[in-house]
C-alpha positions as CSV (number, residue, x, y, z in Angstrom):
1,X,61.6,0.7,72.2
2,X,61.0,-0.8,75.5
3,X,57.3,-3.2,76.0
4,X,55.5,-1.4,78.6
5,X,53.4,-2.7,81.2
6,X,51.8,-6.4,80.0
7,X,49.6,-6.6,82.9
8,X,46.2,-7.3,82.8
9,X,44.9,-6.0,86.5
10,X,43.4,-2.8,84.8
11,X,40.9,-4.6,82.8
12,X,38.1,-4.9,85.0
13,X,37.9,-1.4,84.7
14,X,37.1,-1.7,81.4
15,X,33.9,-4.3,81.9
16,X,31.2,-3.5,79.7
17,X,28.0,-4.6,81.8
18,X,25.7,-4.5,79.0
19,X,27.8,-6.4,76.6
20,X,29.2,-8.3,78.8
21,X,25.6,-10.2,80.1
22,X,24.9,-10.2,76.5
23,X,28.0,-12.2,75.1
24,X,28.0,-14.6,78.3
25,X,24.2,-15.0,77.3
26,X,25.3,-15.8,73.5
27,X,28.2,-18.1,75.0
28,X,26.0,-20.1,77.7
29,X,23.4,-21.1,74.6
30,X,26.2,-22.1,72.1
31,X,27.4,-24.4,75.6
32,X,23.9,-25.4,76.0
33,X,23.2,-26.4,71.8
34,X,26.5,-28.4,72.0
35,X,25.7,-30.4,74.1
36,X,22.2,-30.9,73.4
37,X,24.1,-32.0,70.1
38,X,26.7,-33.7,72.0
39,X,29.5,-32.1,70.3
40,X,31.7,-29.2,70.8
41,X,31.1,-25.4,70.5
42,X,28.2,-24.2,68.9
43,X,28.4,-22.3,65.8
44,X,30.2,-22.1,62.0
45,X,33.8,-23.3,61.7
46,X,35.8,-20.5,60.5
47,X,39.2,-21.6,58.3
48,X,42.7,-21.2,59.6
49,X,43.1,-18.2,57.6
50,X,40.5,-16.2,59.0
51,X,42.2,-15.7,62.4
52,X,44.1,-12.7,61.3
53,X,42.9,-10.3,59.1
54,X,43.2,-7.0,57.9
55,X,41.1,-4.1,59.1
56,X,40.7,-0.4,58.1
57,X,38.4,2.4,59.5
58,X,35.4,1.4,57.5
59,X,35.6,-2.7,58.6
60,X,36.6,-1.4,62.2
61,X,32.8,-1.8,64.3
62,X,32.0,-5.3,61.9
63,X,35.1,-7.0,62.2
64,X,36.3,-5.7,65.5
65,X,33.9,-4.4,68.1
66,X,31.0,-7.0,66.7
67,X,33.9,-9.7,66.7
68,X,35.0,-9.0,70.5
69,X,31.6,-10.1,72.0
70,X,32.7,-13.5,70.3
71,X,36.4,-13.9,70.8
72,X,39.1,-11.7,72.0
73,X,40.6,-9.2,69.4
74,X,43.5,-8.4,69.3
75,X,44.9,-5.6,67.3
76,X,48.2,-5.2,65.7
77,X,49.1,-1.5,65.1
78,X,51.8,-1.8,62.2
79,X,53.5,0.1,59.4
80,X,55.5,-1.3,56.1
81,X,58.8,1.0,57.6
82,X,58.5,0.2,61.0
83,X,61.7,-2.2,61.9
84,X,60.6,-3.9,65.3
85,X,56.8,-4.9,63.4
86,X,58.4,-6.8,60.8
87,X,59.9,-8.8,64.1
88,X,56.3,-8.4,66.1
89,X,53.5,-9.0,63.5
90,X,55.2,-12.1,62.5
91,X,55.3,-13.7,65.9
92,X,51.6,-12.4,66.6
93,X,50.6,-14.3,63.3
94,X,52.4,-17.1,64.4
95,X,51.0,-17.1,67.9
96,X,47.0,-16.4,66.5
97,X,47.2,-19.7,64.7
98,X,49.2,-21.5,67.0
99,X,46.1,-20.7,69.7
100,X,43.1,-21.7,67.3
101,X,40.6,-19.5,67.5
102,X,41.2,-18.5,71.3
103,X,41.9,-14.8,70.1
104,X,41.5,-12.9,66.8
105,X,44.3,-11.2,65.5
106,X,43.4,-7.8,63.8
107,X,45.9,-5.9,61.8
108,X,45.8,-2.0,61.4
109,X,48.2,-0.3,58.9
110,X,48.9,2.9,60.6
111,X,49.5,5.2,57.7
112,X,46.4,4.1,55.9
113,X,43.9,4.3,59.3
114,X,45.1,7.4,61.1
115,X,41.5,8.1,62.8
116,X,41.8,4.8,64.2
117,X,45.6,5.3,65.4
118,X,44.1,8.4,67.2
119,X,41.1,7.4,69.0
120,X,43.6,4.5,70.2
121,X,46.2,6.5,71.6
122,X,48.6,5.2,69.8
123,X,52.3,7.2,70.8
124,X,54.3,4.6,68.6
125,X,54.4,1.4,67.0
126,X,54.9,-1.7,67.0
127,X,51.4,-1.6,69.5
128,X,49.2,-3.8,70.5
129,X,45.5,-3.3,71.7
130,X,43.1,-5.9,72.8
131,X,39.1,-5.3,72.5
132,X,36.8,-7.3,74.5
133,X,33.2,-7.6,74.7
134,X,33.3,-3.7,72.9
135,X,36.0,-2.7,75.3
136,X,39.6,-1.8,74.3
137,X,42.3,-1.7,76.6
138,X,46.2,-1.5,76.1
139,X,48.2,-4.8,76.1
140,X,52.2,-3.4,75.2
141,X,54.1,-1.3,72.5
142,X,57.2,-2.2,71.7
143,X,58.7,-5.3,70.7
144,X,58.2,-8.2,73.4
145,X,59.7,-11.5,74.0
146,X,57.7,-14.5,73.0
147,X,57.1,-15.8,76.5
148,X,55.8,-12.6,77.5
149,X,53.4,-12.2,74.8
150,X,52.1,-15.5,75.5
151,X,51.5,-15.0,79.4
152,X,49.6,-11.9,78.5
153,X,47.7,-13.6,75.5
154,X,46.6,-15.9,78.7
155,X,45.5,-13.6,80.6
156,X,43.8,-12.4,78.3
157,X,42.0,-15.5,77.0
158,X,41.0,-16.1,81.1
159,X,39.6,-12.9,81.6
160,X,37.4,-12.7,78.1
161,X,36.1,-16.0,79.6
162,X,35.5,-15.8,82.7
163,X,33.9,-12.4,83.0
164,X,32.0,-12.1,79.6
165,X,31.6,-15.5,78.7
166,X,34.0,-15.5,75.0
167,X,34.9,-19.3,74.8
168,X,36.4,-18.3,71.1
169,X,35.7,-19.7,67.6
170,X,35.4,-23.2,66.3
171,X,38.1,-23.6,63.6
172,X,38.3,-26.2,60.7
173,X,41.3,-27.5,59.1
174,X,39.0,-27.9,56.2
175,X,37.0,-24.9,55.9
176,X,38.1,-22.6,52.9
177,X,37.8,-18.6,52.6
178,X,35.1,-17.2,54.5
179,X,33.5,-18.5,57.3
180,X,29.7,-20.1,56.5
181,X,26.6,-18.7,57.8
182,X,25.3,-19.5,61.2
183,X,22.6,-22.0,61.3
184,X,20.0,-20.2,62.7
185,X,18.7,-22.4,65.9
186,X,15.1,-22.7,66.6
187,X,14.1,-21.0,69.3
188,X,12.2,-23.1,70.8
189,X,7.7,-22.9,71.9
190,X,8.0,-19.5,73.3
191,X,5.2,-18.0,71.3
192,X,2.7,-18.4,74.2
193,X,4.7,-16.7,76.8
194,X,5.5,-13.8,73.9
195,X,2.1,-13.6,73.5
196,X,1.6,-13.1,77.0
197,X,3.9,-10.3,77.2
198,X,2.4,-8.3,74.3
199,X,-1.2,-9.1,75.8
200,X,0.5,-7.6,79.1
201,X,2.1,-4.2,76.8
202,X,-1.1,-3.8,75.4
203,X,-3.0,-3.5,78.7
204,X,-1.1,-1.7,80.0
205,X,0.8,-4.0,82.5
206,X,4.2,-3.3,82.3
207,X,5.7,-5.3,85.0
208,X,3.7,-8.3,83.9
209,X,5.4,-7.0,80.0
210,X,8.7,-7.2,81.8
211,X,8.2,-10.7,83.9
212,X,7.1,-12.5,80.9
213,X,10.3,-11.2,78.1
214,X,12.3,-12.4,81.3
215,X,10.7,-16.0,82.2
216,X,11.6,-16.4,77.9
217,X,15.5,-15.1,78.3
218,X,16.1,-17.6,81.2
219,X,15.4,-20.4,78.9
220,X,16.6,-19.0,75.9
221,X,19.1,-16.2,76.4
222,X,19.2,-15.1,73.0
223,X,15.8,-15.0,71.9
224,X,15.6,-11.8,69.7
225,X,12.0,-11.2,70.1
226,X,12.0,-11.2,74.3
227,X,15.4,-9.0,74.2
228,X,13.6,-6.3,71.7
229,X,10.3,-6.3,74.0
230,X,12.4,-6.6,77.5
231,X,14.0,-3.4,76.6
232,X,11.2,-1.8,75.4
233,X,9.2,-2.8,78.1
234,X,11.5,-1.4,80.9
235,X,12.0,1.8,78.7
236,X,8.8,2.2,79.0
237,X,8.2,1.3,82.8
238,X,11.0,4.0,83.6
239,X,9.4,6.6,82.1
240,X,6.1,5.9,83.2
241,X,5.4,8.7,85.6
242,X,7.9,11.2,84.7
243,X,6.8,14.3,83.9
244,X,8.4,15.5,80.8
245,X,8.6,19.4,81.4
246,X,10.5,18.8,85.0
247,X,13.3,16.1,83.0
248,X,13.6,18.3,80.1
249,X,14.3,21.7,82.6
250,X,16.3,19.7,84.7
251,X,19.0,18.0,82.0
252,X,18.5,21.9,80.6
253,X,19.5,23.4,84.1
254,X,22.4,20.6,84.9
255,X,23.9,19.2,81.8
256,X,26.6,18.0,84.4
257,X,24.2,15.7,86.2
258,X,24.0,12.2,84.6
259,X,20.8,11.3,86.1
260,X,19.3,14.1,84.6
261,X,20.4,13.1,80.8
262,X,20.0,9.3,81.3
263,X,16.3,10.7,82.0
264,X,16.2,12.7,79.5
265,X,17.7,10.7,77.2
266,X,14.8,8.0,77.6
267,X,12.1,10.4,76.7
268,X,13.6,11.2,73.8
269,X,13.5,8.0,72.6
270,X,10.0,7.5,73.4
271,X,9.2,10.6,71.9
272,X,11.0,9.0,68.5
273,X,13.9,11.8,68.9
274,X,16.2,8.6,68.2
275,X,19.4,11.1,67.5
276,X,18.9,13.3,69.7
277,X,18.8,10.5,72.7
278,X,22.2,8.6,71.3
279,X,23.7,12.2,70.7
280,X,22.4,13.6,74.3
281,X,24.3,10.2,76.3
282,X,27.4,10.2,73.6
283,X,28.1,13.2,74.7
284,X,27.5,12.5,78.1
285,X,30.1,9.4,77.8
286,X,32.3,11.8,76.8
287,X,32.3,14.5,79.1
288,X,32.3,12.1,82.3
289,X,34.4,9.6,84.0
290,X,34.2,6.5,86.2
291,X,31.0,5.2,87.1
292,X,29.1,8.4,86.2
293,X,30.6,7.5,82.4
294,X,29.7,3.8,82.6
295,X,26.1,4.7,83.9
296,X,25.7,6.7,80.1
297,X,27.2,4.1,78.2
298,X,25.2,1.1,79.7
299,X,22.1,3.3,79.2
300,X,23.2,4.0,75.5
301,X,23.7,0.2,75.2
302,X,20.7,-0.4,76.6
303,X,18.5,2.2,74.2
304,X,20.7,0.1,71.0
305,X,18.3,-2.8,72.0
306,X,15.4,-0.5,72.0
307,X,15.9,0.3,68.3
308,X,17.5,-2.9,67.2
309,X,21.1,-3.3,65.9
310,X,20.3,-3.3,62.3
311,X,19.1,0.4,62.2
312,X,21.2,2.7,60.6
313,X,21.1,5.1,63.2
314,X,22.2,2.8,66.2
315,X,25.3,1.9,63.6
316,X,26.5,5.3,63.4
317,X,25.6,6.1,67.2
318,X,28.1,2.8,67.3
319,X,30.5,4.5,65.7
320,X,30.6,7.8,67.4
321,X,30.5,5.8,70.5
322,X,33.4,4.2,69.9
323,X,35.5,7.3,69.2
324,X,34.5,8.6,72.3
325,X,36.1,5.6,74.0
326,X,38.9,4.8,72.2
């Protein structure tokens, strides 16, 4: 089986706007704590042996969508009979630690993890996938030479960097099994500039809401709190207004129309129909293409923060999400 195309011009195409501020934002303060600290990248070592790694359909969103607002993933579609993947996987192995901690290496048995061979696209194996910042695209399938695989593994690396920010993981020579906990940083004397924001919610201000969540991201870009309010704010600030019989008639009347359900879609939330707002833009991802497509799944993204990423519901929407895509 001959590679196919290696290159990488496609994958600007594939930005993800929402996760991409996000993980430059994440990237930018573990730049800014180094050096504060005056050493290197911010963040727990991870050991040698946790740069490739097994995943099924269960571990897919934690160890590989999560992952890829971090580092590159790259993802190893493989079988035990497949001839050219005991030749591939090897090298790929080889080349993950050889790079150290500039791209994750995930491995996908194909006949135990057919759902994910599917959403994939997977025609044959060996094949190899990249995910970055929550978006996959194809790298090759086939067997490769090595110099090859490397000048795409560069390209790769450039691309996660420059556009969303990835600078990779730390590893340690030293660092056994699973990688530590994060030291959680503080995050710094925001709590009267919070405060002002909620004061502002309260009465009613919503620009003022919005203003102040911001003035706390530009210093600290991953403050929990101010992302949580900032999207809640400007959820709230796009409804305000709208009149809820006209939306509801009009995504009724044009389910096409992807104004219509990004509208809708926010009153739902607001109305606490959490399902039925992921559902309504899921399947609005699905049935559309191009910008109209991206427009849904930034919005989707966007309603995530709303909620928070540790609610059940936002996992699952996750999931679905990511079938739709992949």
């Amino acid at each position: 089986m001959q590679p196919r195309n290696m290159s990488m011009s496609g994958v600007v195409d594939l930005a993800a706007v929402k996760a991409a501020q996000e993980a430059k934002a994440k990237a930018e303060q573990a730049r800014a704590e180094a050096a504060r600290q005056g050493g290197g990248a911010a963040g727990a070592a991870v050991s040698p042996s946790s740069l490739v790694i097994d995943v099924d359909e269960a571990g897919f969103e934690r160890e590989v969508l999560q992952r890829s607002t971090e580092v590159p993933v790259v993802i190893d579609f493989w079988a035990q009979w497949c001839e050219p993947c005991k030749q591939l996987s090897p090298l790929l192995e080889r080349l993950a630690q050889e790079y150290n901690g500039r791209f994750l290496l995930a491995k996908i048995d194909v006949d135990a993890n057919q759902m994910l061979m599917q959403q994939f696209g997977v025609q044959g194996i060996p094949a190899v996938f990249a995910v970055v910042a929550g978006q996959a695209l194809p790298l090759f399938q086939g067997a490769a030479p090595e110099a090859q695989i490397r000048q795409t593994l560069d390209q790769l690396i450039q691309v996660g960097e420059e556009r969303f920010g990835l600078t990779g993981l730390t590893v340690d020579a030293d660092a056994q099994g699973e990688p530590a906990a994060e030291v959680e940083v503080p995050a710094g004397p925001y709590d009267a500039l919070l405060e002002a924001a909620v004061q502002a919610l309260d009465a009613g201000d919503l620009s003022g809401a919005v203003q102040a969540y911001r003035n706390v991201l530009s210093d600290d870009p991953a403050n929990t709190e101010a992302k949580l309010g900032l999207a809640q704010a400007e959820l709230l600030q796009r409804v305000q207004g709208l009149d809820a019989q006209t939306v509801r008639k009009d995504a009724a009347d044009r389910p096409a129309d992807v104004a219509a359900q990004i509208a809708a879609a926010d009153l739902d939330l607001v109305g606490g129909h959490v399902e039925d707002a992921f559902g309504r833009l899921i399947d609005t991802v699905r049935r559309t293409a191009g910008d109209d497509r991206d427009a849904a799944r930034v919005r989707l993204l966007e309603l995530f923060e709303v909620v928070g990423g540790d609610d059940p519901r936002v996992t699952a929407a996750r999931t679905a999400l990511a079938r739709v895509l992949f």
